[in-house]
N, C-alpha and C positions, 0 to 999 in steps of 0.2 A: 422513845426515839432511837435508842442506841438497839436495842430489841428489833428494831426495822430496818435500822440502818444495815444491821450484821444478815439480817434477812435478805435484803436486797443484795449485797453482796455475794453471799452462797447461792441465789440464785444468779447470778450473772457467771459464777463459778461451775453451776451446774450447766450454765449454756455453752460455757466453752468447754466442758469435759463432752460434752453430748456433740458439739464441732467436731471434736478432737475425733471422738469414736466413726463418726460419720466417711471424715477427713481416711481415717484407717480404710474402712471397708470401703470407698472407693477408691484409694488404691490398687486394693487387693484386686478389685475388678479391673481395673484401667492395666493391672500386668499377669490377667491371668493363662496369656500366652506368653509371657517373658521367658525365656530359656533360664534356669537357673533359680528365679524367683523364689522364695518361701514366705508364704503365707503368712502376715500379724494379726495378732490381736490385741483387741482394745482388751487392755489391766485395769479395772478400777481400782483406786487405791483411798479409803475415807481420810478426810483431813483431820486435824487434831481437835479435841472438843478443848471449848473454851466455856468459863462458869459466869452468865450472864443473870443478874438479877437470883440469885442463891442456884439456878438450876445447872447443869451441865447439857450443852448443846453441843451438838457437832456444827462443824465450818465446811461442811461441802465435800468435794471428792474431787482429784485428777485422773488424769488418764495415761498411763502408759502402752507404746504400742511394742508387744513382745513377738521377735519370730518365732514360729514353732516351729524347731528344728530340734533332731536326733541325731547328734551328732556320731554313736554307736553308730546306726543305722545307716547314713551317709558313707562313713568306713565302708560297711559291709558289699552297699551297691556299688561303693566304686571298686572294691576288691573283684566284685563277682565282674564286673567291666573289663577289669582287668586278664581275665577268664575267657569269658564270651570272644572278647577279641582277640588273644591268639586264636582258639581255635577256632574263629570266623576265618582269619589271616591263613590259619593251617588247609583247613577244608578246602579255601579257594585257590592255594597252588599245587595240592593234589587233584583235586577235580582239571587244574589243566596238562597234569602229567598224564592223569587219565586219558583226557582228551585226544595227547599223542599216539595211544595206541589204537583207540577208535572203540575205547571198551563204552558199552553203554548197558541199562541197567535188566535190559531186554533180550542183550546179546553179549556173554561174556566168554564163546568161545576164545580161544588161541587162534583157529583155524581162519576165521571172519576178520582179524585184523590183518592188518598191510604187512606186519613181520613176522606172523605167523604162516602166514598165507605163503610168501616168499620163501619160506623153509621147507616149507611142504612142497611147494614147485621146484624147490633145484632140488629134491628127493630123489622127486618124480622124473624128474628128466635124466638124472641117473639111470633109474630103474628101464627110462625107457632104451637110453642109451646099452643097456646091455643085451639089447634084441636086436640092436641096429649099430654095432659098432662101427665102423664103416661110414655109416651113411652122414655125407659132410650136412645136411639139414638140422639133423639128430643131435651132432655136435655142436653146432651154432646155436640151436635151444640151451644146449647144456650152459656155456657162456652167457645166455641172454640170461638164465634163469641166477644165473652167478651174480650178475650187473645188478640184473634187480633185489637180489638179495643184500648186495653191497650196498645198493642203493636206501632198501629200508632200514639198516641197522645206523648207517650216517644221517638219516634225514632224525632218524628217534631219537640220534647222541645229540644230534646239533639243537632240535629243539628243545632237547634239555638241559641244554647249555643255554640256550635264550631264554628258557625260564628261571633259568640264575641268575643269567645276569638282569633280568629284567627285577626280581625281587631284590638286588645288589643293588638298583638305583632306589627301589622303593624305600631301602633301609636308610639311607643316605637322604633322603627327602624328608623320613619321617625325623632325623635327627631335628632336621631344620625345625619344625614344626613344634617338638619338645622342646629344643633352645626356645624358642619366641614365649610359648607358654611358660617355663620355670622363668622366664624374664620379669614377665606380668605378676606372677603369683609373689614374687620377691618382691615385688613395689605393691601389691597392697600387703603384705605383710609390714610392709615399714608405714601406709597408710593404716592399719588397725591398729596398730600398736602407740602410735600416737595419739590414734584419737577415740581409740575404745579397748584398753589394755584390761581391763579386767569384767567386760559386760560381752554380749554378744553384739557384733557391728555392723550389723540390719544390712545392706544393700551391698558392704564391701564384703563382707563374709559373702553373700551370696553368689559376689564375681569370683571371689577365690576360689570358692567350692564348683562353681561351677568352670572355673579353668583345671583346677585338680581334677573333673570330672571327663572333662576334655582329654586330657592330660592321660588319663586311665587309659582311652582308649589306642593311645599311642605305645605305653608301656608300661611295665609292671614295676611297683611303687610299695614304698613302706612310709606311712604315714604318722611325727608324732606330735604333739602338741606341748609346745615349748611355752614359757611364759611369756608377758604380755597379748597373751591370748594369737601366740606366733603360732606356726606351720615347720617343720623339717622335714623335706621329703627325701628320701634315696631311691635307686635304684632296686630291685631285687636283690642282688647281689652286696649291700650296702653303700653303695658309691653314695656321694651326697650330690643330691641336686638342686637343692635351696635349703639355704640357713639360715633363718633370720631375712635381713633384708638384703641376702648376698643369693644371687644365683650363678651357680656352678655349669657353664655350657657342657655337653658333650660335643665331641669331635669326632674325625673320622680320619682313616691312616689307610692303605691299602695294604694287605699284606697275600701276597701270589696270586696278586690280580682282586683278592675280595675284599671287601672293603669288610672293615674291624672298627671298634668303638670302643672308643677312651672317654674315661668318667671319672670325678672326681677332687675334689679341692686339692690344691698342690700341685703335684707332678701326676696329673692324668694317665690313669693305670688300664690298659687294655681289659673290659669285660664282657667283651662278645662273648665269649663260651657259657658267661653264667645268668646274660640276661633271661628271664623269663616275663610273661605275661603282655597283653598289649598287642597289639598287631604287629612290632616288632618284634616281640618272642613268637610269634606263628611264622613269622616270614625265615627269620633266623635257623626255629627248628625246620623249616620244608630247605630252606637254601641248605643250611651246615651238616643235617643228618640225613634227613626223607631222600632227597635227590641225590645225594654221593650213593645211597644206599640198592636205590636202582642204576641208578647209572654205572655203579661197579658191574653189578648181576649183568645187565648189559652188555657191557664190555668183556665180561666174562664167557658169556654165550657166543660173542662172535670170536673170540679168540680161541674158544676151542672148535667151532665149525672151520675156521680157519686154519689151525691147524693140524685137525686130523684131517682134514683134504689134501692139504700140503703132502702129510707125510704118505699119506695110501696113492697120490697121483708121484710121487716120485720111488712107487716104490715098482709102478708099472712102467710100458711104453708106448709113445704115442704113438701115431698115424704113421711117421714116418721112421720106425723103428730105434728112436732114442731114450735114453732112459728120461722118465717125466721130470718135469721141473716142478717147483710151487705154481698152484691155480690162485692163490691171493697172495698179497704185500701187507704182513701186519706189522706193529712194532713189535721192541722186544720183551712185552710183557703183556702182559692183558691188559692194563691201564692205558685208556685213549682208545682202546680196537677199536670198536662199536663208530668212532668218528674217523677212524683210519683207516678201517680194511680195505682194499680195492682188489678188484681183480688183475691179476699179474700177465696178462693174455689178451690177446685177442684173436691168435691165432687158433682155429678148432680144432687144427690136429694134433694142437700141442697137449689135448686132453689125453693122459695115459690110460688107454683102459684096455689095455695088453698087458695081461700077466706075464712072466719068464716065462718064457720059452713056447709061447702061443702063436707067436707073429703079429706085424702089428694089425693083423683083424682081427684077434683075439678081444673077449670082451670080459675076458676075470677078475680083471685089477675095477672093470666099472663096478662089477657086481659087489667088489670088496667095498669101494666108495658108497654105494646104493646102500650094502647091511649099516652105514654108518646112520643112517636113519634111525634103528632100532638097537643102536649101542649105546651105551651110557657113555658120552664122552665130557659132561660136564655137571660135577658135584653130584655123582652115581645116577643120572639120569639122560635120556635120551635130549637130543636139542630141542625137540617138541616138547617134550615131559616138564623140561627146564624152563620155557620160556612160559608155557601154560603155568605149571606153579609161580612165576614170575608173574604172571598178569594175578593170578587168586592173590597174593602178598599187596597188590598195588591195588587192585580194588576191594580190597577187606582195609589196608591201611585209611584208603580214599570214603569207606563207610563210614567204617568207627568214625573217622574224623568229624563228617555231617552229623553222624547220631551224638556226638561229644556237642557240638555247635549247639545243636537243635535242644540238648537238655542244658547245657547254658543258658542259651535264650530264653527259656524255660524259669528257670531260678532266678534271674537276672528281673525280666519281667514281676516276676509276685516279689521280691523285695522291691523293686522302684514302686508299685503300686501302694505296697506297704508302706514305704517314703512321703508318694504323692497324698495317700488320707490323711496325713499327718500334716504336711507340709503346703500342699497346694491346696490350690485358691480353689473350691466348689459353690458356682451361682448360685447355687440354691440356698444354703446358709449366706453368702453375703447381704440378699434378697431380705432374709428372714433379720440380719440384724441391722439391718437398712430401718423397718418398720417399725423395730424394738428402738432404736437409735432415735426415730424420728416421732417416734408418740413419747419419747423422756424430754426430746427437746422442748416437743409443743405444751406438756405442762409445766416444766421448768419455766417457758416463756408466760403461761399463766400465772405462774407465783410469780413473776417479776412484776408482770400487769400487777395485781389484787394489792402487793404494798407500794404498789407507785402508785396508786390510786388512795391507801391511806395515808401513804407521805403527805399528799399533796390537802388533805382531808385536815390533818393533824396541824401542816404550816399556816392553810386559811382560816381555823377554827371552824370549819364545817360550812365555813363559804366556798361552796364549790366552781363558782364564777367568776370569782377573783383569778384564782391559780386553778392551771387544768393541766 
């Protein structure tokens, strides 16, 4: 009887490990769109043998369900995450500085853009102007060609001033977004730590990892693993942004209109300069480096078209035989031109293009203004020469970036892949151990049958009609 009784037993044990297992793999199915999720498995684990009638039996088996998680591995794809999206972040505000000039991947003349084009036309109407000095039509082209030249170098600064400031809000939004998240992750780390400080903690781990993963894509993170099976993340630059069960907000300060980021437990320490990674370090490097970088060169080009015109038109006389004035208003440095130049006129015979002692229908002082075309007047090159190497720097910077993007996403890809075999849930193995699960159940349920059937043999004495 005791022989049967321990029998029936392990077999009732065997039907709820074989539950249990069943219980697993329909989960794994019921969440194998879950963002985040990783995959368990059922652990069999034998129970202890006990010594029944001189022999040693075993007593059944449980079940444990174990994630399979790599936690190396997780590191590494959120590292590469971390990657991927600056330079997703990066590519996508140079593709729109691009876009201000009008370079496209078909047409990367100087000549074909709206400020190239523009330099080329107030050249030209120089050149033409010194066949026609005189002629008050000729000189009103020169001015119209001047407007619109002022015109393309302000429309180029301004919109890249609005692609500042447009990344300036973005930065500022994604703080938001990184506070909320280190919020969350600090409160399941006070949840793990409670309730699974030394094991892996199945569904909270899985939220955490996948807020951390979230998290990557905003900014770039150093990751360690503290005891009670806790989280410490930082900034790149070390700043701490969760400890324990404490989350550290970042802030945001403005300093000369841009807005700056303070990080850090204590007295929050300004680390805009040293964030990297995340779509925050893409936005940071195109706002704090990529963009001043052109928009100096910019500002550059119009500051010296402006003023070697200046100095060769006042060095002539106009229409009406006075000595010339400035043909633009720039400031007093080359910082800002490109958004400040204007034309200083609009009178057309205030164009000097009478040399000394020609008369004012002399047309010397134009020809001098016209060879300025084919002089080096900025960083040993002509203003063509200068602003065409200016467009080859901004669409080689504006490649590389895409070809950097493209082999991130590249790597980024075959390690999540590498993650998901491991980790995620595949129908097809659930499928397979659905059948394994459910043919252990149905003999297990057979050995239950076969001594419930001689229990009942053994209690009648082999009166089977009595008790059934």
């Amino acid at each position: 009887m005791g022989s049967l009784t321990a029998l029936l037993d392990m077999s009732r044990q065997t039907l709820a490990a074989d539950q249990a297992a069943l219980n697993i793999t329909s989960n794994n199915i019921a969440n194998q769109n879950t963002p985040g999720y990783t995959r368990e498995v059922a652990t069999w684990h034998p129970g202890d043998t006990v010594n029944i009638g001189g022999l040693s039996v075993g007593s059944g088996a449980s079940v444990d369900a174990i994630s399979q998680r790599d936690r190396v591995l997780e590191q590494r794809v959120q590292q590469q995450t971390q990657i991927q999206s600056q330079s997703a972040a990066l590519s996508t505000a140079l593709r729109q500085v691009v876009d201000v000039f009008g370079l496209t991947s078909s047409s990367t003349s100087s000549a074909t853009t709206a400020l190239g084009s523009a330099i080329d036309s107030f050249f030209n109407s120089l050149s033409t102007l010194t066949t026609h000095p005189s002629d008050s039509s000729t000189r009103q082209s020169v001015l119209s060609a001047a407007s619109t030249l002022v015109n393309a170098f302000n429309s180029a600064a301004n919109q890249l001033s609005s692609i500042s400031s447009g990344l300036d809000q973005q930065a500022g939004t994604i703080v938001g977004q990184v506070n909320s998240l280190t919020s969350a992750i600090a409160s399941l780390n006070q949840q793990i730590s409670a309730l699974s400080p030394n094991a892996d903690a199945g569904t909270l781990e899985d939220q955490r990892q996948h807020d951390i993963a979230q998290l990557s894509q905003y900014i770039g993170l150093n990751q360690i693993t503290t005891e009670n099976n806790g989280i410490t993340l930082t900034t790149s630059n070390g700043a701490v942004l969760v400890s324990g069960n404490n989350a550290y907000a970042l802030n945001t300060t403005t300093v000369s209109g841009v807005t700056h980021i303070l990080a850090g437990a204590g007295t929050p320490q300004d680390v805009t300069s040293g964030l990297t990674g995340g779509q925050l370090g893409g936005i940071l490097e195109a706002r704090d480096q990529q963009i001043p970088t052109f928009s100096s060169q910019l500002d550059q080009l119009a500051y010296a078209i402006g003023t070697q015109l200046n100095q060769r038109n006042q060095q002539g006389f106009d229409d009406n035989g006075n000595p010339g004035q400035a043909l633009f208003i720039l400031p007093a440095t080359a910082s800002g031109a490109a958004a400040t130049i204007a034309v200083a006129t609009t009178n057309p015979q205030a164009i000097a293009a009478a040399a000394s002692g020609e008369g004012s229908s002399g047309s010397g002082n134009a020809l001098a203004m016209s060879d300025l075309a084919d002089t080096s007047i900025v960083s040993g090159q002509t203003a063509s020469g200068f602003f065409a190497t200016f467009l080859g720097q901004l669409g080689s910077a504006a490649a590389q970036a895409n070809t950097d993007n493209t082999t991130q996403q590249a790597t980024l890809s075959q390690l999540t892949t590498q993650r998901d075999s491991l980790s995620g849930v595949s129908l097809d193995e659930e499928a397979a151990n659905l059948t394994q699960y459910q043919r252990s159940y149905e003999a297990a349920a057979k050995v239950f049958t076969i001594v419930d059937t001689l229990l009942a043999n053994a209690i009648n004495l082999g009166e089977q009609t009595t008790v059934s």
